[in-house]
MIMI-91370 format. One record per residue: residue number from 0; residue in one letter; x, y, z of N, C-alpha, C, O in turn. Coordinates in steps of 0.2 Angstrom, whole numbers. Layout:
BEGIN
<rec i="NUM" aa="A" n_px="X" n_py="Y" n_pz="Z" ca_px="X" ca_py="Y" ca_pz="Z" c_px="X" c_py="Y" c_pz="Z" o_px="X" o_py="Y" o_pz="Z"/>
...
REM end
This chain:
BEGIN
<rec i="0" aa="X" n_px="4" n_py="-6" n_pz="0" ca_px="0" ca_py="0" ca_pz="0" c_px="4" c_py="6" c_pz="0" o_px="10" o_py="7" o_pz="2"/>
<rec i="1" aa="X" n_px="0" n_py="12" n_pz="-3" ca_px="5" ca_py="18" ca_pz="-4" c_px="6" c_py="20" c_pz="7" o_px="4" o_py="17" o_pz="12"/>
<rec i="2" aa="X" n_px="9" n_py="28" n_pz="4" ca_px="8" ca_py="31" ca_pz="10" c_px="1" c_py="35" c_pz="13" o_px="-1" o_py="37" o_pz="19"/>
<rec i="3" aa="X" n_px="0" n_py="35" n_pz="5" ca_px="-6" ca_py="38" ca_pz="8" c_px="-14" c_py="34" c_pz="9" o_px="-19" o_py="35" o_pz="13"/>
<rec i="4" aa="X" n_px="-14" n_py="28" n_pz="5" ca_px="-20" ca_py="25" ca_pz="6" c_px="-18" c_py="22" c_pz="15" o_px="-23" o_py="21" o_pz="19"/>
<rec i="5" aa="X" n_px="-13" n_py="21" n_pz="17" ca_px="-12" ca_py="19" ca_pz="25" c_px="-15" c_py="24" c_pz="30" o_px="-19" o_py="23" o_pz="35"/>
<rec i="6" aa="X" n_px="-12" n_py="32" n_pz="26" ca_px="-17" ca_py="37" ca_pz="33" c_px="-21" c_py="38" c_pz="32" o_px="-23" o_py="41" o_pz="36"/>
<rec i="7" aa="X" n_px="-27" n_py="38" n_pz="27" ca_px="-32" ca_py="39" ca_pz="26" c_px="-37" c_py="32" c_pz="30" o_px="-43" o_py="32" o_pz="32"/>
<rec i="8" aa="X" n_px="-33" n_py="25" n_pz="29" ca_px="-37" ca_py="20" ca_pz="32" c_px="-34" c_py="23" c_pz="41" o_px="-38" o_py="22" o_pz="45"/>
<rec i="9" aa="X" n_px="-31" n_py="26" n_pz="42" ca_px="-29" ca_py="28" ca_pz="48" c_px="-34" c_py="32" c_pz="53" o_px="-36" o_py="31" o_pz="58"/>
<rec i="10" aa="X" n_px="-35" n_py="36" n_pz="49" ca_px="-39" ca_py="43" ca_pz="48" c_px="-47" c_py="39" c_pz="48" o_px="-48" o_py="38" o_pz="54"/>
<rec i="11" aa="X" n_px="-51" n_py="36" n_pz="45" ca_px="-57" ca_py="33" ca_pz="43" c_px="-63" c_py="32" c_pz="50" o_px="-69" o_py="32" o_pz="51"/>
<rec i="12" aa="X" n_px="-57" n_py="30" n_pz="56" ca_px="-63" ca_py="30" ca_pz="60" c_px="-64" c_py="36" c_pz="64" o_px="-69" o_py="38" o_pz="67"/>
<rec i="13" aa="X" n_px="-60" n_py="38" n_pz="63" ca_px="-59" ca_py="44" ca_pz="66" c_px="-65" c_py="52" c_pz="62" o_px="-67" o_py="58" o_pz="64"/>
<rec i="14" aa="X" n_px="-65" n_py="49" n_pz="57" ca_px="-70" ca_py="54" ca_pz="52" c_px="-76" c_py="50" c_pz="53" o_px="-79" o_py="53" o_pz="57"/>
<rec i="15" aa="X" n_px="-79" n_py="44" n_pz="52" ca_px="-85" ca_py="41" ca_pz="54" c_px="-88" c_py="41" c_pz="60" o_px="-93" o_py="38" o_pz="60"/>
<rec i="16" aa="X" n_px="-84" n_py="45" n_pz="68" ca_px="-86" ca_py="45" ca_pz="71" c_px="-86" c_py="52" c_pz="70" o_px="-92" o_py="53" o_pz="72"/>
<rec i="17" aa="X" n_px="-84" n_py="58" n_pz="68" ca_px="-86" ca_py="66" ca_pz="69" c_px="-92" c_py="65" c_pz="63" o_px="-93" o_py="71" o_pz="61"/>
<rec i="18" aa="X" n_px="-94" n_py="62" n_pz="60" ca_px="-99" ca_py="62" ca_pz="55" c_px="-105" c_py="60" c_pz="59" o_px="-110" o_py="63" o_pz="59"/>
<rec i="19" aa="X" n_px="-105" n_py="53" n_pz="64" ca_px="-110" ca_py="51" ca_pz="67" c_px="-111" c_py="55" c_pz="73" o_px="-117" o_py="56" o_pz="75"/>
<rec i="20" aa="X" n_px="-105" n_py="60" n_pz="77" ca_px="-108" ca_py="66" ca_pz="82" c_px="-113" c_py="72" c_pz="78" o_px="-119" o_py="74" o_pz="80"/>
<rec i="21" aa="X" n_px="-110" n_py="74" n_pz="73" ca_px="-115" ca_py="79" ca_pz="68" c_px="-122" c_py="78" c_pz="65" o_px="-127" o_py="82" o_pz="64"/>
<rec i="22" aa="X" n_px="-121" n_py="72" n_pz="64" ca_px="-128" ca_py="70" ca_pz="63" c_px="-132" c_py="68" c_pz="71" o_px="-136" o_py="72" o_pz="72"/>
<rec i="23" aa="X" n_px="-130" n_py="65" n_pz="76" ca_px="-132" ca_py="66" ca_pz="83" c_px="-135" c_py="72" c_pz="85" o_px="-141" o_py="72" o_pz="86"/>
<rec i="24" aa="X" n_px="-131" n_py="78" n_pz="84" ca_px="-133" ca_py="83" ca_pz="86" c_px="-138" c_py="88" c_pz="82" o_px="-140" o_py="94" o_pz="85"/>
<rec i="25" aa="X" n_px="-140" n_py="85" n_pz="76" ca_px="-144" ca_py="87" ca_pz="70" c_px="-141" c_py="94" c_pz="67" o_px="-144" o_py="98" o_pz="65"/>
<rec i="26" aa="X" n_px="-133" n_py="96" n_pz="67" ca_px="-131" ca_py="99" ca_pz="61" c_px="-130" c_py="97" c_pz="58" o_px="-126" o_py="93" o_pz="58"/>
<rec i="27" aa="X" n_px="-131" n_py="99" n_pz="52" ca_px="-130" ca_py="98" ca_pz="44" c_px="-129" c_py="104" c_pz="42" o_px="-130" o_py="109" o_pz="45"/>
<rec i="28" aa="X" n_px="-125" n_py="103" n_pz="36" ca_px="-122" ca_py="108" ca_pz="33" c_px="-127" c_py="109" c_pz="27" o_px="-129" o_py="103" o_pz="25"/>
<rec i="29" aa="X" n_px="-129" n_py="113" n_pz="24" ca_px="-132" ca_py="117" ca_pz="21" c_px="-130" c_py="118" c_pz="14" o_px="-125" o_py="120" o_pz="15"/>
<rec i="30" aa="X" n_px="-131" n_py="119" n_pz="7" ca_px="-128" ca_py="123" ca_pz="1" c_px="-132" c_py="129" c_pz="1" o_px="-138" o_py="128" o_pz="3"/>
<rec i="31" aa="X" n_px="-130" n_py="135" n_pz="1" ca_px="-131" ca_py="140" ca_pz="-2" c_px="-129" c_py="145" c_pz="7" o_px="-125" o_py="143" o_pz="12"/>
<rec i="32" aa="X" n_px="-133" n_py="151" n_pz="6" ca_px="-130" ca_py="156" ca_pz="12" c_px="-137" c_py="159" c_pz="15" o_px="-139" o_py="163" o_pz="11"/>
<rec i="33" aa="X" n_px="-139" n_py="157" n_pz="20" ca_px="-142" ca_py="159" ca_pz="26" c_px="-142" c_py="166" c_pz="29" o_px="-138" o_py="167" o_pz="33"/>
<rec i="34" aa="X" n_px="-147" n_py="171" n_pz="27" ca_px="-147" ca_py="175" ca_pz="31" c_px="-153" c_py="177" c_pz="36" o_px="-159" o_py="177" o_pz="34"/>
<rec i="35" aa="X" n_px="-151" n_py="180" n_pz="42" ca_px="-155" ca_py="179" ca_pz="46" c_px="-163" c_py="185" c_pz="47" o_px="-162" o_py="191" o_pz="48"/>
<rec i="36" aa="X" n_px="-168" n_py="183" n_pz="46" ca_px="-176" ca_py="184" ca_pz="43" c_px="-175" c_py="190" c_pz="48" o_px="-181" o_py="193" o_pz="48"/>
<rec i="37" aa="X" n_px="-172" n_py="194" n_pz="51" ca_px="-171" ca_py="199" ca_pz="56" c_px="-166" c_py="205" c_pz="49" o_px="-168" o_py="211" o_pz="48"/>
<rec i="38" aa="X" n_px="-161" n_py="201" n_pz="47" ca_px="-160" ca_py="208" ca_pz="42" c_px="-167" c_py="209" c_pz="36" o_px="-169" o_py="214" o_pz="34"/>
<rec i="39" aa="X" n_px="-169" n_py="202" n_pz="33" ca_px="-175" ca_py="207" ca_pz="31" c_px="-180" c_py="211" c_pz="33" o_px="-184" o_py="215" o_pz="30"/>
<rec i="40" aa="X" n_px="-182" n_py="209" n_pz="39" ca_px="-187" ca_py="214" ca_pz="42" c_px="-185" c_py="222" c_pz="43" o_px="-189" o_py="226" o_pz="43"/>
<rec i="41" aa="X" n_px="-177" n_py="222" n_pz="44" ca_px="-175" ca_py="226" ca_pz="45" c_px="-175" c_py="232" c_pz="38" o_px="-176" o_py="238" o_pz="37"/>
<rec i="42" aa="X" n_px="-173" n_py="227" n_pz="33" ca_px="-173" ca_py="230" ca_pz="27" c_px="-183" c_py="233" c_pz="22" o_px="-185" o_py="237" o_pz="19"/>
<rec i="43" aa="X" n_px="-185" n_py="228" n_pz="25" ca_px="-193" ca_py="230" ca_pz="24" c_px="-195" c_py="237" c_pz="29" o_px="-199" o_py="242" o_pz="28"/>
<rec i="44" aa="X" n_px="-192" n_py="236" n_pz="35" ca_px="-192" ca_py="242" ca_pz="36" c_px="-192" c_py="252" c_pz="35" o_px="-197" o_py="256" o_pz="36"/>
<rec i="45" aa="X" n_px="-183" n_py="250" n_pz="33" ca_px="-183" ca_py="255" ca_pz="30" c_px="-183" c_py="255" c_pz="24" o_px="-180" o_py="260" o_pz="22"/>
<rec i="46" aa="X" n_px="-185" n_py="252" n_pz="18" ca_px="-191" ca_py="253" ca_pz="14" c_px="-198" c_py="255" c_pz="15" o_px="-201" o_py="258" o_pz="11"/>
<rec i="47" aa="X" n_px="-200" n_py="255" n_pz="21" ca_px="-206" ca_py="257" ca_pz="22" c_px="-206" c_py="266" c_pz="24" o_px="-211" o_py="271" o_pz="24"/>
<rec i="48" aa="X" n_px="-201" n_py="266" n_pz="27" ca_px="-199" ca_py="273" ca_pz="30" c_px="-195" c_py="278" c_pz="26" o_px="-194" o_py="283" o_pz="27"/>
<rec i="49" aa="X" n_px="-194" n_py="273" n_pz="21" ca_px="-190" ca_py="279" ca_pz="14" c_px="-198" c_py="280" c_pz="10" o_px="-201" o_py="286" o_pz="8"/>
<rec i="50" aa="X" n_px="-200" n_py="275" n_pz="9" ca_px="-207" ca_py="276" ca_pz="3" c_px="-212" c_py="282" c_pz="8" o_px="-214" o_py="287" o_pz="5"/>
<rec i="51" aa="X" n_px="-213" n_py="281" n_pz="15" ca_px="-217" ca_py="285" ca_pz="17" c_px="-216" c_py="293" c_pz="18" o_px="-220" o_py="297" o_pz="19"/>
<rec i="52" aa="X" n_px="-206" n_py="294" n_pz="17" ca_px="-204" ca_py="300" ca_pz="17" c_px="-206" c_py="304" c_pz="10" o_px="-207" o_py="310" o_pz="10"/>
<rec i="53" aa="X" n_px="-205" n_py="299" n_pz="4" ca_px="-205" ca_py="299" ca_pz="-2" c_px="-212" c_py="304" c_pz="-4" o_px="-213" o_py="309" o_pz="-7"/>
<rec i="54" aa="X" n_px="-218" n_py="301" n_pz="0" ca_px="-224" ca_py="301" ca_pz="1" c_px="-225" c_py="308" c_pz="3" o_px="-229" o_py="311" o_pz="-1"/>
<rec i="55" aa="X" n_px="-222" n_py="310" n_pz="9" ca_px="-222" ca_py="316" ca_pz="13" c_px="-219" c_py="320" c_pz="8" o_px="-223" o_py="325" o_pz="8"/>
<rec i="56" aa="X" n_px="-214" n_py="321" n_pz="4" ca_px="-214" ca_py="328" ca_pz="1" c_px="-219" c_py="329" c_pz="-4" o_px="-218" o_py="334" o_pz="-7"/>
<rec i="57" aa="X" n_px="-224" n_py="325" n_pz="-7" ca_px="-230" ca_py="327" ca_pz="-11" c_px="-235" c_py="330" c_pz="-6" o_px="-239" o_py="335" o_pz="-7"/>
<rec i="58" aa="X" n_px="-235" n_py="326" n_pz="0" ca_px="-239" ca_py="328" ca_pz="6" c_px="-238" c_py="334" c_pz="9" o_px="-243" o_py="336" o_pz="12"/>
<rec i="59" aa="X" n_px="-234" n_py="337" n_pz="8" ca_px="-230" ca_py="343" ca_pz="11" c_px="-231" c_py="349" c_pz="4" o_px="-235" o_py="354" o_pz="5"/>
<rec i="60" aa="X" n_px="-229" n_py="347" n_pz="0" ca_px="-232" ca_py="352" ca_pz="-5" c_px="-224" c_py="355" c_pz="-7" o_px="-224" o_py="361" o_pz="-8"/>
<rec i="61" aa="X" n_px="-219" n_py="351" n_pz="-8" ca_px="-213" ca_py="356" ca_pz="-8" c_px="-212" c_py="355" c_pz="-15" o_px="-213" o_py="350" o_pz="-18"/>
<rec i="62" aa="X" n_px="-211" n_py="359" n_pz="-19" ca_px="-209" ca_py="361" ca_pz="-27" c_px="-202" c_py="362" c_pz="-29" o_px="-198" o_py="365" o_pz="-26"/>
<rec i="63" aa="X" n_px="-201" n_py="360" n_pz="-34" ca_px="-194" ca_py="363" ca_pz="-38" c_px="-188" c_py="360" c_pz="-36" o_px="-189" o_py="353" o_pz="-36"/>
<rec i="64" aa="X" n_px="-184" n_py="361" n_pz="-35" ca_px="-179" ca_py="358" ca_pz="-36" c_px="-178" c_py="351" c_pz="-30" o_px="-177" o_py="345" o_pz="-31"/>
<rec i="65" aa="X" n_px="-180" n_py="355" n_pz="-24" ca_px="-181" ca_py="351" ca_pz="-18" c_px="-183" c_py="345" c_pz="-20" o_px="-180" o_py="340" o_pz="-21"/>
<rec i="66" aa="X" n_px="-191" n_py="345" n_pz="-20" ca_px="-194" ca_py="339" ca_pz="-22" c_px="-192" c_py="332" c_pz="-27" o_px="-193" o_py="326" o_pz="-27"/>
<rec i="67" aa="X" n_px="-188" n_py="338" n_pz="-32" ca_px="-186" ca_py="332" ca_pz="-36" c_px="-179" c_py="328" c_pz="-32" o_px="-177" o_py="322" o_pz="-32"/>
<rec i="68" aa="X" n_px="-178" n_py="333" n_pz="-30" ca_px="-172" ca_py="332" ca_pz="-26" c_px="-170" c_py="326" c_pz="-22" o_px="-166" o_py="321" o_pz="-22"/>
<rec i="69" aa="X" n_px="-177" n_py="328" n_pz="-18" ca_px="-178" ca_py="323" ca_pz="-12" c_px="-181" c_py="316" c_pz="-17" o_px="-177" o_py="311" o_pz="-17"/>
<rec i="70" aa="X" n_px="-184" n_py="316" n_pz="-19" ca_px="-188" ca_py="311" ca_pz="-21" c_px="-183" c_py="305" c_pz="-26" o_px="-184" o_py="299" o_pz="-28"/>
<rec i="71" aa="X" n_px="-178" n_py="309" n_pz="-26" ca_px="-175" ca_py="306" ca_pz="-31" c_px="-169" c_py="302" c_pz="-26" o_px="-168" o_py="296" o_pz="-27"/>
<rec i="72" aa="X" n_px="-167" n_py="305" n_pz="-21" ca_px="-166" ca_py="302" ca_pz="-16" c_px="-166" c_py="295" c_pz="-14" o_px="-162" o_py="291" o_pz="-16"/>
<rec i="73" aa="X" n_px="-172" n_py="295" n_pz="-11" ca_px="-175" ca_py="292" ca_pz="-9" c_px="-178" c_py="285" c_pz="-14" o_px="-179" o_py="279" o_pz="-12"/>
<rec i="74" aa="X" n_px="-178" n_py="288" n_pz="-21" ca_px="-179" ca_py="283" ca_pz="-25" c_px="-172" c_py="277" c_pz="-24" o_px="-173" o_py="271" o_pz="-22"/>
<rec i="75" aa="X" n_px="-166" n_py="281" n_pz="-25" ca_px="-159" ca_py="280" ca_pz="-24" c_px="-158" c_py="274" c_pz="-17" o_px="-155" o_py="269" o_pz="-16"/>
<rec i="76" aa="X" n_px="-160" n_py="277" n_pz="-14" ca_px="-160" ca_py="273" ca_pz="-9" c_px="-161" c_py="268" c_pz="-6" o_px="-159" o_py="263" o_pz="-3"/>
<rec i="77" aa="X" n_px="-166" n_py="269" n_pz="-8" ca_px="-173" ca_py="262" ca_pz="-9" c_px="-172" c_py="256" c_pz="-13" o_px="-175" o_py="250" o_pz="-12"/>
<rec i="78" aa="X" n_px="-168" n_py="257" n_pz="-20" ca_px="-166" ca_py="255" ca_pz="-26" c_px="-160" c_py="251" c_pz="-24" o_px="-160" o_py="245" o_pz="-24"/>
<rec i="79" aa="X" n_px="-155" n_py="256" n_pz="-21" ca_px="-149" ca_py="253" ca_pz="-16" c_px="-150" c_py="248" c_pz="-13" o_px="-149" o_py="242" o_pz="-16"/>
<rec i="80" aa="X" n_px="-153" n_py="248" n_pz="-6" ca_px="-157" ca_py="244" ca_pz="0" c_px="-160" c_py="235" c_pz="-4" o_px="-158" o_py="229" o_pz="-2"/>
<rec i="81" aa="X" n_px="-164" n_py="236" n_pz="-10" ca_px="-164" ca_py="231" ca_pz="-14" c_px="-159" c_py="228" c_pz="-18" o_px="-159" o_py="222" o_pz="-20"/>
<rec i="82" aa="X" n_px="-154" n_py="231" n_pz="-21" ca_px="-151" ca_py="227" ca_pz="-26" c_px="-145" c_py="225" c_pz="-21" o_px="-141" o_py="220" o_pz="-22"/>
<rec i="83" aa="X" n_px="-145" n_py="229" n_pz="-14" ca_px="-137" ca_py="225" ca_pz="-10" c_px="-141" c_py="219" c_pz="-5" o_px="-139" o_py="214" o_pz="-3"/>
<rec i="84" aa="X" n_px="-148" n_py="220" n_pz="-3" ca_px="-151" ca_py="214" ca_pz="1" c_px="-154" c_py="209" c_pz="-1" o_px="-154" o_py="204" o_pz="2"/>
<rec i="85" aa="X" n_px="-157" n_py="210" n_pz="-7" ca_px="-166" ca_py="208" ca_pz="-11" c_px="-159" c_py="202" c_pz="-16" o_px="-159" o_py="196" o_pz="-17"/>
<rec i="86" aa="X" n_px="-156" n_py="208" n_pz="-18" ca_px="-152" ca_py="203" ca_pz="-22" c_px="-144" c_py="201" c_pz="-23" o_px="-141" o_py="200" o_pz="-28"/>
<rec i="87" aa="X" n_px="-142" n_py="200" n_pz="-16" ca_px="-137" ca_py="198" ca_pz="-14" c_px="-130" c_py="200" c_pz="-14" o_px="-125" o_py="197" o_pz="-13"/>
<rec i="88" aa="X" n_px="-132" n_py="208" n_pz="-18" ca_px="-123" ca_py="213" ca_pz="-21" c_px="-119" c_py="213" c_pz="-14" o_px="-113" o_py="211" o_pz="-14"/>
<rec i="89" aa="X" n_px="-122" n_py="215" n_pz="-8" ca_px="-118" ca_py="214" ca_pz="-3" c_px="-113" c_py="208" c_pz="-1" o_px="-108" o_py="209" o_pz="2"/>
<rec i="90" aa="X" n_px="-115" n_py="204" n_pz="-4" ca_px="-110" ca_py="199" ca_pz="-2" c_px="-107" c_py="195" c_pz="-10" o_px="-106" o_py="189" o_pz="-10"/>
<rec i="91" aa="X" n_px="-108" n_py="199" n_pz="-15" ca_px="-104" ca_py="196" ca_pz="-19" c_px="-94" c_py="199" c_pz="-19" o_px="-91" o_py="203" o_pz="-16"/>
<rec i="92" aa="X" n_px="-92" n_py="195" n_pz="-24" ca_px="-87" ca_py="198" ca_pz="-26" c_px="-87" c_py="208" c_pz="-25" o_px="-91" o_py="212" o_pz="-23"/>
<rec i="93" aa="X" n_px="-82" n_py="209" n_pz="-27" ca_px="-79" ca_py="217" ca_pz="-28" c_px="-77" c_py="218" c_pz="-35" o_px="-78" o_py="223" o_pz="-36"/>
<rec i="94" aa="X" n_px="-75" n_py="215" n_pz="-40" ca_px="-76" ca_py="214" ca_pz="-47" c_px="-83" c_py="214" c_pz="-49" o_px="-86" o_py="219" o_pz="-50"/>
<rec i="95" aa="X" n_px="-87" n_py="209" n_pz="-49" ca_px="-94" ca_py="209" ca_pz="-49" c_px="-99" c_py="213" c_pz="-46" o_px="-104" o_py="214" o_pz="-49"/>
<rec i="96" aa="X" n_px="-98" n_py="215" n_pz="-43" ca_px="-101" ca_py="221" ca_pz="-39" c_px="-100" c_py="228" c_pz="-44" o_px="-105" o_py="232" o_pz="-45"/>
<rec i="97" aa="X" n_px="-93" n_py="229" n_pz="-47" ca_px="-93" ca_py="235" ca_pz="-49" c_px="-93" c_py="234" c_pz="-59" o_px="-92" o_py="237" o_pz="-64"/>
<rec i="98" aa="X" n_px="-95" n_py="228" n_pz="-57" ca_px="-97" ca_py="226" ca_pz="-66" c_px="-103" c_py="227" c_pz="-66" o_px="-104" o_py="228" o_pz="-72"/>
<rec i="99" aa="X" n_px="-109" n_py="228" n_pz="-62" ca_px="-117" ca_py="229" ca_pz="-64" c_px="-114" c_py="237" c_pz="-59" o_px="-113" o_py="241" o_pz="-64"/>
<rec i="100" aa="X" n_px="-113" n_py="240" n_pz="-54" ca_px="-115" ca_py="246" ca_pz="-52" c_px="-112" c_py="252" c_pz="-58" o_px="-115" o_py="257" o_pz="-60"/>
<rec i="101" aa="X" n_px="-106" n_py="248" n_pz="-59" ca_px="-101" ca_py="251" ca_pz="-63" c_px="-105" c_py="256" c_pz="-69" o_px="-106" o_py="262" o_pz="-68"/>
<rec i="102" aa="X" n_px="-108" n_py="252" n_pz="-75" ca_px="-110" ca_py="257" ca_pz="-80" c_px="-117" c_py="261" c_pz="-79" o_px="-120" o_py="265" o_pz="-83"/>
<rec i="103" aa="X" n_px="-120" n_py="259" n_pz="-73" ca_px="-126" ca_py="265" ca_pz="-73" c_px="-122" c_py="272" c_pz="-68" o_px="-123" o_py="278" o_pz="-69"/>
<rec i="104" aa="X" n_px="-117" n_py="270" n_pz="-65" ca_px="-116" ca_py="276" ca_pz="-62" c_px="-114" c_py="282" c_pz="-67" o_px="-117" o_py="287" o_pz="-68"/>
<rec i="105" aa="X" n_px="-108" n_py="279" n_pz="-71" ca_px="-104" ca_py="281" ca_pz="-78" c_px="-111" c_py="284" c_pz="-81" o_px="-111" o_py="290" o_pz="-83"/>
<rec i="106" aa="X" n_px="-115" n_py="281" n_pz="-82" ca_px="-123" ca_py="285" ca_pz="-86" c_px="-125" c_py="290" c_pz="-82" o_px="-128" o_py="295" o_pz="-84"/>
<rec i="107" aa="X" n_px="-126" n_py="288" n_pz="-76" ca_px="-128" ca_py="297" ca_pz="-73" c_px="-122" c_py="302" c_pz="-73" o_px="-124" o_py="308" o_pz="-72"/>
<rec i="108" aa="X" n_px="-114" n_py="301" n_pz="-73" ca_px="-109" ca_py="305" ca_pz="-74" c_px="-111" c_py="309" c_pz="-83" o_px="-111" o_py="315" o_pz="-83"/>
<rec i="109" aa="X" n_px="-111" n_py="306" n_pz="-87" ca_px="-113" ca_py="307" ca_pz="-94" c_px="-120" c_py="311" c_pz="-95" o_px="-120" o_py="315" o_pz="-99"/>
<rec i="110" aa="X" n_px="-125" n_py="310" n_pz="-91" ca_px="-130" ca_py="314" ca_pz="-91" c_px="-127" c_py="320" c_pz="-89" o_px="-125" o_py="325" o_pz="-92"/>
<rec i="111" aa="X" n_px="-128" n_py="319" n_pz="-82" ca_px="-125" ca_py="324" ca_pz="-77" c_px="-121" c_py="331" c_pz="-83" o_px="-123" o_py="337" o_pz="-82"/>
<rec i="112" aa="X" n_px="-116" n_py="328" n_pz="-88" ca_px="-112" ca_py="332" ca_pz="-93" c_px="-117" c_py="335" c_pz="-96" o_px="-117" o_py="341" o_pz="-95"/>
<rec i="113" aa="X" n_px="-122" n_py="331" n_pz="-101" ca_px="-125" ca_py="333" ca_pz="-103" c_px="-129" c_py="338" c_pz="-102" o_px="-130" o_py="342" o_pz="-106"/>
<rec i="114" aa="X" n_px="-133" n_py="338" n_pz="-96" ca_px="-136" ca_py="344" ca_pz="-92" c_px="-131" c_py="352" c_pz="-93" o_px="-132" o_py="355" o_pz="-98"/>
<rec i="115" aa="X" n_px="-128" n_py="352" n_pz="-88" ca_px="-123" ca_py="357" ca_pz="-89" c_px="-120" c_py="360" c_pz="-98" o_px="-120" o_py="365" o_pz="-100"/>
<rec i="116" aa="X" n_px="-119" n_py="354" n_pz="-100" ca_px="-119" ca_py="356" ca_pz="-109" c_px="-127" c_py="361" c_pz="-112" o_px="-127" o_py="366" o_pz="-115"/>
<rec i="117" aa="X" n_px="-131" n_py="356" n_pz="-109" ca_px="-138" ca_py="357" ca_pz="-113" c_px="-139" c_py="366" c_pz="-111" o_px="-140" o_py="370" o_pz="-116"/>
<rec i="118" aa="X" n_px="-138" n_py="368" n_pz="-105" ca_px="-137" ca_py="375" ca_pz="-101" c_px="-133" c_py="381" c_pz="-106" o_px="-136" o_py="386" o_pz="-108"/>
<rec i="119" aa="X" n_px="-127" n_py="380" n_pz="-106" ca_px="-123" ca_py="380" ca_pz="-111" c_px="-124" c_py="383" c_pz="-119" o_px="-123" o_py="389" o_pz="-121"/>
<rec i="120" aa="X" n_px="-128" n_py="377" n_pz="-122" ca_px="-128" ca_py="379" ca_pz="-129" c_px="-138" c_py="384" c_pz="-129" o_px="-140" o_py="387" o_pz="-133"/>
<rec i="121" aa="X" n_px="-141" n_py="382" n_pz="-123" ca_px="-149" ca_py="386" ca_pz="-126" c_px="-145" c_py="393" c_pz="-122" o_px="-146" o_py="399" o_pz="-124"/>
<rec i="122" aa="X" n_px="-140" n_py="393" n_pz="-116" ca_px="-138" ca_py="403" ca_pz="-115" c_px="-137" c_py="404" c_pz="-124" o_px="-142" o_py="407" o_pz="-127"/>
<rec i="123" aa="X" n_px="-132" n_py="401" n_pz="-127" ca_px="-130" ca_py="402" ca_pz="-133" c_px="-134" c_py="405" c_pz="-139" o_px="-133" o_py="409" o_pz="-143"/>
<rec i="124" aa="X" n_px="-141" n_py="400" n_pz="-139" ca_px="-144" ca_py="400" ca_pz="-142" c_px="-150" c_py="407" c_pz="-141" o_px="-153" o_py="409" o_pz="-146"/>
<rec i="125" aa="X" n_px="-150" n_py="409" n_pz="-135" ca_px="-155" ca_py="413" ca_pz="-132" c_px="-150" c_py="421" c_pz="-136" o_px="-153" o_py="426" o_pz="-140"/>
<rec i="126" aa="X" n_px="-143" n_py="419" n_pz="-134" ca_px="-139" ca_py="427" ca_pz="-135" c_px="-138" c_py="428" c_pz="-143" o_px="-136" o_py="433" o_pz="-145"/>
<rec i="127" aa="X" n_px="-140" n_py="421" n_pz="-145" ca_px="-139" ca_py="425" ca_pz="-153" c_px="-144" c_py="424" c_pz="-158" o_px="-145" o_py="427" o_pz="-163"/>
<rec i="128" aa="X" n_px="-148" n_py="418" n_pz="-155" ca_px="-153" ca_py="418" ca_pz="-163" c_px="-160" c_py="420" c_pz="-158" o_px="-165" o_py="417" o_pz="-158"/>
<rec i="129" aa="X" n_px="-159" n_py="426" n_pz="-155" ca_px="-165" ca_py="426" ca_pz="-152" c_px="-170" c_py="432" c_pz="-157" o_px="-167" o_py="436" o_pz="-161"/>
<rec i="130" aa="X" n_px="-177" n_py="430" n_pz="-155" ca_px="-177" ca_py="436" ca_pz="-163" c_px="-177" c_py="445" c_pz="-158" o_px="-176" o_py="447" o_pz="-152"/>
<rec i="131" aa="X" n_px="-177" n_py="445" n_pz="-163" ca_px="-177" ca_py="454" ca_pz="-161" c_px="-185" c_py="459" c_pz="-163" o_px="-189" o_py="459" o_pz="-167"/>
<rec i="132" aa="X" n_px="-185" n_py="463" n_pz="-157" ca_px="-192" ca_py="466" ca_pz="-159" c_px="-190" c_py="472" c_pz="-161" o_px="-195" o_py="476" o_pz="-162"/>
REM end
């Protein structure tokens, strides 16, 4: 026999009794990842306290920049809250993570330009093809 089929015939009862305690004791090991019904309640939570927030600036009456402001927020957040708990980004990789977060943020960076541009070419537009009375 090699060297190793010897330690492992060595080893054998030794594994068949930590196998027969684990089962005694009713742990089993599980596939996949377990988390406890306590963070989602927690997570339903403040989902329910950002949407009621959400709620309160139409209830409130606030207009203009604010409101969108807030609301957009709050959207952000909420939107957050779900894709790191609801669908597990929290506990993936840091590659993968910044492979889906990655190109929507880059698309609010690019809007964002665009805004400021847009600003930009109607002053332009305003100062020179405005008609004349």
């Amino acid at each position: 026999m090699t060297n190793v089929a010897v330690h492992l015939e060595a080893q054998q009862p030794s594994l068949q009794a930590h196998a027969h305690d684990a089962l005694a004791l009713g742990t089993t090991h599980t596939k996949g990842q377990q988390h406890p019904i306590k963070l989602y309640l927690v997570v339903w939570g403040w989902l329910f306290v950002l949407s009621t927030c959400s709620y309160l600036v139409d209830y409130f009456g606030l207009q203009g920049h604010l409101r969108w402001s807030l609301i957009l927020l709050f959207m952000v957040l909420k939107a957050g809250l779900i894709v790191a708990v609801f669908m597990h980004m929290a506990w993936e990789r840091l590659a993968f993570a910044y492979a889906i977060l990655l190109p929507p943020v880059l698309v609010l960076v690019f809007v964002a330009i665009m805004v400021f541009e847009s600003d930009y070419t109607h002053l332009l537009r305003v100062m020179f093809f405005a008609p004349t009375a």
